[in-house]
C-alpha positions as YAML, in Angstrom:
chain: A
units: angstrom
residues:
- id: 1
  name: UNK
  ca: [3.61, 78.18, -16.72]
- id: 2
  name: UNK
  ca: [4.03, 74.38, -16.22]
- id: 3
  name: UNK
  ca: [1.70, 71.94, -18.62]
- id: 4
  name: UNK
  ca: [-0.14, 71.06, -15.42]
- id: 5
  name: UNK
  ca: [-1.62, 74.29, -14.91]
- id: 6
  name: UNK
  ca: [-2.33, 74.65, -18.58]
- id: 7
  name: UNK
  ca: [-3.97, 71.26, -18.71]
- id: 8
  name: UNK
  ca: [-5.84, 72.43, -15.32]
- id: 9
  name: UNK
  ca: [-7.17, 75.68, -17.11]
- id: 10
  name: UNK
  ca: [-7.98, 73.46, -20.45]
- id: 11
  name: UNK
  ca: [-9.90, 71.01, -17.93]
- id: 12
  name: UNK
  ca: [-12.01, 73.65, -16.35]
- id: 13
  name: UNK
  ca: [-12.60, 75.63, -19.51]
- id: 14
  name: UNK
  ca: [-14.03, 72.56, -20.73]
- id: 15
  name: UNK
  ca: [-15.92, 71.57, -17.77]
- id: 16
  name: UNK
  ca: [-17.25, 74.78, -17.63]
- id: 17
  name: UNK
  ca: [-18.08, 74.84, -21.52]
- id: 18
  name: UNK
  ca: [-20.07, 71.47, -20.80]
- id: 19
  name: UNK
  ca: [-21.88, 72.41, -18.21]
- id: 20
  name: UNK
  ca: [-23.47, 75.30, -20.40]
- id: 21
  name: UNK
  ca: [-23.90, 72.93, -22.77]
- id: 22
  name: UNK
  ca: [-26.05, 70.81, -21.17]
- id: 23
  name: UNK
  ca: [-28.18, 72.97, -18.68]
- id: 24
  name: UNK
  ca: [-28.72, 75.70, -20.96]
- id: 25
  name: UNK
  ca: [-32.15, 75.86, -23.22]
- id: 26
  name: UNK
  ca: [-30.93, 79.14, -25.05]
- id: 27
  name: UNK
  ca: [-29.35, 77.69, -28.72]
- id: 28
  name: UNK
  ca: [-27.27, 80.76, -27.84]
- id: 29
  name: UNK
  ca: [-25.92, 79.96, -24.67]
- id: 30
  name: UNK
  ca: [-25.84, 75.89, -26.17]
- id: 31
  name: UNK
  ca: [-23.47, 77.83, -28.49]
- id: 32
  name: UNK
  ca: [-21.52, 79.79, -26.11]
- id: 33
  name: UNK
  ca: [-21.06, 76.38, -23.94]
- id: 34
  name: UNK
  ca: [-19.48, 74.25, -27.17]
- id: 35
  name: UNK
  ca: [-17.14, 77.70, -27.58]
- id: 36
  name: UNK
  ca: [-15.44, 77.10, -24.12]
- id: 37
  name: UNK
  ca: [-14.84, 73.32, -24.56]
- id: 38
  name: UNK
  ca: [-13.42, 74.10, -28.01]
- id: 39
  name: UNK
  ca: [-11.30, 76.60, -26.27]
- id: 40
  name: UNK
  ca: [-10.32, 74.47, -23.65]
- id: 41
  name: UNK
  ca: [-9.26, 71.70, -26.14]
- id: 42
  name: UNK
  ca: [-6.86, 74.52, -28.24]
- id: 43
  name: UNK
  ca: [-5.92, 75.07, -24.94]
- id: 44
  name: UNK
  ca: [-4.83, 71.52, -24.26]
- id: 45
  name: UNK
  ca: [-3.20, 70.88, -27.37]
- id: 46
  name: UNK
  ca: [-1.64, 74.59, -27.52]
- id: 47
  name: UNK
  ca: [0.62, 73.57, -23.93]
- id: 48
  name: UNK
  ca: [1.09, 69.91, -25.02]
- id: 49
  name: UNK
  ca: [2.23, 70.72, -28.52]
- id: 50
  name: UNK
  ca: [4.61, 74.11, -26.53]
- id: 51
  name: UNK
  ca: [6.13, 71.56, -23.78]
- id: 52
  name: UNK
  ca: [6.88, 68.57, -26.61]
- id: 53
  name: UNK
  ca: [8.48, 71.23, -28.82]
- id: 54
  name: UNK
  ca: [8.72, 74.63, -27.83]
- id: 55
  name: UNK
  ca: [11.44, 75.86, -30.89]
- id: 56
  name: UNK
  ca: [8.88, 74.68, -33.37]
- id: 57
  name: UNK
  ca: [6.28, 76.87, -34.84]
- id: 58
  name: UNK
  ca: [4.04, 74.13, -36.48]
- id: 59
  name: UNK
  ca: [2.16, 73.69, -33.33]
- id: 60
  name: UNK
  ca: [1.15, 77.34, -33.30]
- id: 61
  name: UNK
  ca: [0.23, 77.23, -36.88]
- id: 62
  name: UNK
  ca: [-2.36, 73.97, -35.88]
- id: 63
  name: UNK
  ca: [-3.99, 76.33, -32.89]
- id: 64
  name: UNK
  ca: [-3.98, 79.39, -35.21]
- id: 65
  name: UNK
  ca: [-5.86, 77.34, -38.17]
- id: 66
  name: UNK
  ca: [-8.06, 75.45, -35.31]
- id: 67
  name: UNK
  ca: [-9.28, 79.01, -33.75]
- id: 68
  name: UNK
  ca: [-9.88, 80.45, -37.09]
- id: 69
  name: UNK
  ca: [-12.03, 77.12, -37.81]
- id: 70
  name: UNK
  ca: [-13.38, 77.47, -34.56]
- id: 71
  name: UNK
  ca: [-14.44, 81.45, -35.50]
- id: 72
  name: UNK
  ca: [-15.72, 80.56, -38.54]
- id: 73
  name: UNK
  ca: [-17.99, 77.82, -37.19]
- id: 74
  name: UNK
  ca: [-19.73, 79.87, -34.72]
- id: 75
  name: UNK
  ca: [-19.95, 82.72, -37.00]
- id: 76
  name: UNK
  ca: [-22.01, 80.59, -39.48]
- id: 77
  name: UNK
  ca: [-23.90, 78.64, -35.97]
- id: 78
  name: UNK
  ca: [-24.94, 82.60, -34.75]
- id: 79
  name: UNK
  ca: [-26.24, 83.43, -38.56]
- id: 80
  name: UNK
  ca: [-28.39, 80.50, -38.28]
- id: 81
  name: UNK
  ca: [-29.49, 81.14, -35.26]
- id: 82
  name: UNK
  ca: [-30.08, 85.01, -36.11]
- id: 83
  name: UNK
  ca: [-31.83, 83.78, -39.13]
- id: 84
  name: UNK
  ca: [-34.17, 81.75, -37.18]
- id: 85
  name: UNK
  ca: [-34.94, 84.22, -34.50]
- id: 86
  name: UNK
  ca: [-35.51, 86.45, -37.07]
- id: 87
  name: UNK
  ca: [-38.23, 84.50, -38.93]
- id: 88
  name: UNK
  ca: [-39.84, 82.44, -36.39]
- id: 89
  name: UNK
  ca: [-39.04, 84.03, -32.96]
- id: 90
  name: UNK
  ca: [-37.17, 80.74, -32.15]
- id: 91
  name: UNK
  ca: [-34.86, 81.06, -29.46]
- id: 92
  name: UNK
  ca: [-34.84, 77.96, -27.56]
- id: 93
  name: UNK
  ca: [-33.52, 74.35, -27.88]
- id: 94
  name: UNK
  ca: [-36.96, 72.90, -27.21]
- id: 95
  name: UNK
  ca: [-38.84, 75.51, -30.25]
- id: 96
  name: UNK
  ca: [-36.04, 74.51, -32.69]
- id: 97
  name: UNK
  ca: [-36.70, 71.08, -32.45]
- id: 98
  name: UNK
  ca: [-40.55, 71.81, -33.13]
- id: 99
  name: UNK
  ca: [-38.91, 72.98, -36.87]
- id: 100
  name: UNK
  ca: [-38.37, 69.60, -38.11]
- id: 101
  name: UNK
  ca: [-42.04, 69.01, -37.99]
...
């Protein structure tokens, strides 16, 4: 695969991540929208990093430690949400924002 169709999918994974981002009201969804431009910037870096230097396996270790990072960020951003749902029935962007008053 040549970088220019990895750094096409990385483009439209991110595109697509912030178009979720911003026309979705669902904090879940919000969520699910930051995922993909994450993604698409491990993406980027991922084919970069493999076409600059493919023998080496520090760039791999980078995108394994950014996905885990990645995982472990939306695992605590879902809790939070779960947590709220489950206490105030707050599902929305526009209702979560009533919670700092």
């Amino acid at each position: 695969m040549s970088l220019e169709a990895v750094l096409l999918l990385a483009a439209a994974l991110w595109c697509t991540g912030l178009f979720g981002a911003l026309t979705q009201q669902s904090i879940v969804m919000l969520m699910m929208g930051l995922e993909l431009m994450l993604g698409g910037v491990i993406v980027a870096a991922a084919g970069v990093w493999y076409h600059i230097a493919p023998g080496r396996a520090d760039g791999q270790v980078v995108v394994i430690v950014a996905v885990t990072a990645m995982a472990l960020e939306m695992a605590i951003g879902f809790a939070i949400v779960t947590a709220l749902f489950r206490d105030r029935e707050v599902d929305m962007t526009d209702m979560a924002a009533e919670l700092k008053e």
